[in-house]
C-alpha positions, 0 to 999 in steps of 0.5 A: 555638231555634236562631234565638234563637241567631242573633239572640243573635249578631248581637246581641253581633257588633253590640255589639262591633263599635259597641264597637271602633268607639268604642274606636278612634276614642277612641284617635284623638283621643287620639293627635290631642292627643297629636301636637299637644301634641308639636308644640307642644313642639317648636316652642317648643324650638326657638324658645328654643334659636333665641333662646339661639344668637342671644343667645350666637352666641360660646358656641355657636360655641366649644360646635360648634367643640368637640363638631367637635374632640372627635369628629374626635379620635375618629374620627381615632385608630381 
């Protein structure tokens, strides 16, 4: 009898284990995919925010200019 109780746990040991293991390498590739897509939309962000800048170089410039202005001012008055 008692040995009928060991092979039961190796059984489910074996079984959880291969479970976990599948478990695991599915949030993997998840994550994988998830990294790339990421990736993805970054590089196409800064690809159009690049494109924006060079299209309006004077815009951006008076925008930095302004955002260097306004927390000068506020790092200024403390």
């Amino acid at each position: 009898m008692s040995r009928n109780y060991r092979e039961d746990t190796r059984h489910y040991y074996r079984d959880a284990k291969r479970r976990g293991r599948k478990s695991l390498d599915r949030a993997r590739h998840r994550a994988d995919d998830i990294s790339h897509e990421l990736v993805e939309n970054a590089e196409e962000a800064w690809r159009e925010t690049d494109d924006y800048v060079h299209r309006n170089a004077w815009s951006s410039m008076g925008v930095a200019a302004l955002a260097g202005f306004a927390i000068g001012f506020l790092a200024g008055r403390r």
